[in-house]
N, C-alpha and C positions, 0 to 999 in steps of 0.2 A: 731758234724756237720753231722757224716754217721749215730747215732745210729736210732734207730725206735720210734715209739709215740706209746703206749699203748692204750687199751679202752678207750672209751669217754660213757660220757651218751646220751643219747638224747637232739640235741641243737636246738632250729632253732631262727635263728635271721636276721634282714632286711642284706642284702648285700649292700656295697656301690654301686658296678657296677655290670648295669643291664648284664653286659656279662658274669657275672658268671652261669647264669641259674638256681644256687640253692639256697633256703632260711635254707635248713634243711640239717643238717651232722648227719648221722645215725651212734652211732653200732660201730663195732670195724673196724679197718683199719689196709692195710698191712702195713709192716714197709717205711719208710720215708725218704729219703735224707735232708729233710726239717727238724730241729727243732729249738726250742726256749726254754732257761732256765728261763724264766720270772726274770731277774734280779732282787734286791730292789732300784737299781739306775737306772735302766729301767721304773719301774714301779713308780720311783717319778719323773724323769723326763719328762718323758712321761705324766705326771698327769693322769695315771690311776688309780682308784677308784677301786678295786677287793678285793672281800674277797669268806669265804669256799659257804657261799647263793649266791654270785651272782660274779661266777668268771667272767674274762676277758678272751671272748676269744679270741684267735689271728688265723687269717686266713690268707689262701694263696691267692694268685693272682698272676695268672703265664701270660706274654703279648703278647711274641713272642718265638720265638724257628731257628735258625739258622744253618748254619754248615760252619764253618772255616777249608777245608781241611778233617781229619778225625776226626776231634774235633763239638762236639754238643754245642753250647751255648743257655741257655735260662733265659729272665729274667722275673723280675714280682717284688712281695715287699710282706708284709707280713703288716697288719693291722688288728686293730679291728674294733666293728661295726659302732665306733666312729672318728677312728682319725689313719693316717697313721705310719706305724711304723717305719719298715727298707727297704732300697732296697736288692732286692735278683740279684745276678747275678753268674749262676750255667754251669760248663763246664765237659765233659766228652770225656774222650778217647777211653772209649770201647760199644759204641753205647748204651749209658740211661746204662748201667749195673750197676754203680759206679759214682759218683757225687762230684765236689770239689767246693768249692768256691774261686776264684783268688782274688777277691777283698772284702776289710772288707767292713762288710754292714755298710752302709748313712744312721744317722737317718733323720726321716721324710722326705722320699726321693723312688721315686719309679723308676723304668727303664721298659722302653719298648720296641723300634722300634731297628730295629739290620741290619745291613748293612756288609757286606765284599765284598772288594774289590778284593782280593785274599786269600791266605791261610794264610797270615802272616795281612795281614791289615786290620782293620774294626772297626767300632761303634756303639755306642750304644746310644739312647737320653734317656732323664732323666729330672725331675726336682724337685725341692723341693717341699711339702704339710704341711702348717702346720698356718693356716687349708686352707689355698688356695692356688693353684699351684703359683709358683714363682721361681726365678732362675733357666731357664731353662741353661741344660747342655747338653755334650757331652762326654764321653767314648772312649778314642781313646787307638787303638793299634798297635802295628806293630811286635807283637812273635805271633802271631797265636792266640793270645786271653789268654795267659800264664801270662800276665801282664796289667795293664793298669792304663790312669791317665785321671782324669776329665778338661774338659776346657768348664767354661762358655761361655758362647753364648755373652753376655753385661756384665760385671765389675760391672756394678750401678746394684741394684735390680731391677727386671724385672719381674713382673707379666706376667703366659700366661706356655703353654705346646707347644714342638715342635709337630708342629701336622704331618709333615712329613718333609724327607730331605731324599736327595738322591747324590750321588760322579759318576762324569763324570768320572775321573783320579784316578790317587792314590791322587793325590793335589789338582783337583777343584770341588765342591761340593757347593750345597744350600741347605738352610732348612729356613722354614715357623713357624713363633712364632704366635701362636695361642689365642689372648687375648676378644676372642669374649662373649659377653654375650646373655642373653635370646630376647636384644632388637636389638640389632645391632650386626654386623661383622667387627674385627678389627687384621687384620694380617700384617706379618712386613715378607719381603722376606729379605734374607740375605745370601752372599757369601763368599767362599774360596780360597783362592789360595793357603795354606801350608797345605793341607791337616786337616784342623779342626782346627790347632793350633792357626788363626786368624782370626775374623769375620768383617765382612763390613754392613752395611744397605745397602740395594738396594734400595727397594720399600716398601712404606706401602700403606693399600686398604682396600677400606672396601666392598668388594668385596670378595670371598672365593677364594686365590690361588690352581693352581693346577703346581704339579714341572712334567717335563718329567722324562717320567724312572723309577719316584719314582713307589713303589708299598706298598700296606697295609701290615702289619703284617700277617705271615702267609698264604702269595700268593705261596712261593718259592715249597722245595721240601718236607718242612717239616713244623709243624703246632701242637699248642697247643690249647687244647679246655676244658670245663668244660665237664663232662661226668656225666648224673646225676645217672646213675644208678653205677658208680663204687665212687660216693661221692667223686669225685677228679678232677685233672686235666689228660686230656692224652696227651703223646708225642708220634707224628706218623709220620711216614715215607710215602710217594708216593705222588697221582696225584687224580682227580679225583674222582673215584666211588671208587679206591683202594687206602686203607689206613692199614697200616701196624702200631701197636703199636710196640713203643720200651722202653718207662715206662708211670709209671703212679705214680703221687702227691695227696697224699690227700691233701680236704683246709683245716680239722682240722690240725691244728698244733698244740694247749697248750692252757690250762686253767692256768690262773695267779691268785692268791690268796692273 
């Protein structure tokens, strides 16, 4: 999980999401909190196709970045140029220096948006891809990020990505299920009162909801971005015009064969 990823040749392949910024990973890269053993039961379940002419690469995608206390969390997932792979969800105690993962990665499953309530309570939204978003989730905890367990949003299958959500309380909280497409907009607001543990339908609209309070990924104190000149992702600290790195992710992570 800590070791590093070695040289790569020269890749450039289409990115899923356009917020990556880069199509091309150059050259060699510093070592990695991030890796991937290209399994053989990964690679057939996955239905990936890779051989030595045209491996598989697998790339990072990092979403949000938070702080529980003195604890760093950030999450994002890991995919190729075709098809999602694992959720990543990465916590540190000594400011980016050292990287653990608390929860085993979800296949075809990705995590983004990150909310704390306090130093012990907070979440994460998520859902499944494979090949289109579906069972959107929730990430809930209450040790400071040290632990955590998933709670669907609906039971039945549910097309749609939480597109935001935001907690009044430690108990009452909304989030908006996002199952809009290219021709119309179809959202579903949705409430709590046990803290995440159980969801209500409120409202659905075809209308774009907006929650109070809530904010985008990466408004807070801290902020993940694609950086094209270090062919990775950066984790930074501060406000404004002043940004302070504290690591940095390459997206190469593993050619599969």
């Amino acid at each position: 999980m800590l070791s590093g990823q070695g040289a790569t040749q020269l890749q450039c392949l289409p990115v899923r999401f356009a917020a990556l910024l880069l199509s091309c990973v150059i050259g060699l890269h510093a070592e990695s909190p991030v890796t991937y053993d290209c399994s053989p039961e990964d690679i057939e379940q996955f239905g990936l196709i890779c051989s030595e002419e045209q491996p598989c690469t697998v790339l990072l995608e990092l979403s949000s970045a938070e702080a529980a206390g003195n604890r760093l969390v950030v999450t994002g997932n890991l995919h190729t140029r075709d098809a999602t792979l694992l959720s990543l969800l990465m916590t540190s105690d000594d400011i980016g220096v050292t990287w653990t993962e608390p929860l085993t990665r979800m296949r075809n499953s990705a995590l983004e948006q990150i909310e704390f309530w306090d130093a012990q309570t907070g979440w994460v939204s998520g859902e499944s891809i494979n090949p289109l978003a579906r069972n959107p989730f929730l990430l809930l905890t209450t040790d400071g990020g040290q632990s955590w367990r998933p709670k669907l949003i609906v039971e039945d299958e549910k097309f749609g990505t939480i597109s935001q959500f935001h907690f009044s309380s430690v108990s009452n909280g909304e989030l908006v299920i996002d199952n809009s497409n290219g021709k119309s907009v179809h959202q579903e607001l949705y409430g709590t009162q046990t803290g995440g543990a159980g969801w209500e339908l409120k409202e659905t609209s075809n209308q774009r909801l907006h929650l109070q309070g809530a904010r985008a990924p990466n408004q807070g104190g801290l902020r993940v971005r694609a950086d094209a000149a270090r062919h990775g992702y950066v984790l930074e600290r501060g406000g404004g015009k002043s940004w302070e790195t504290l690591a940095t992710f390459p997206i190469h992570v593993a050619d599969c064969h």
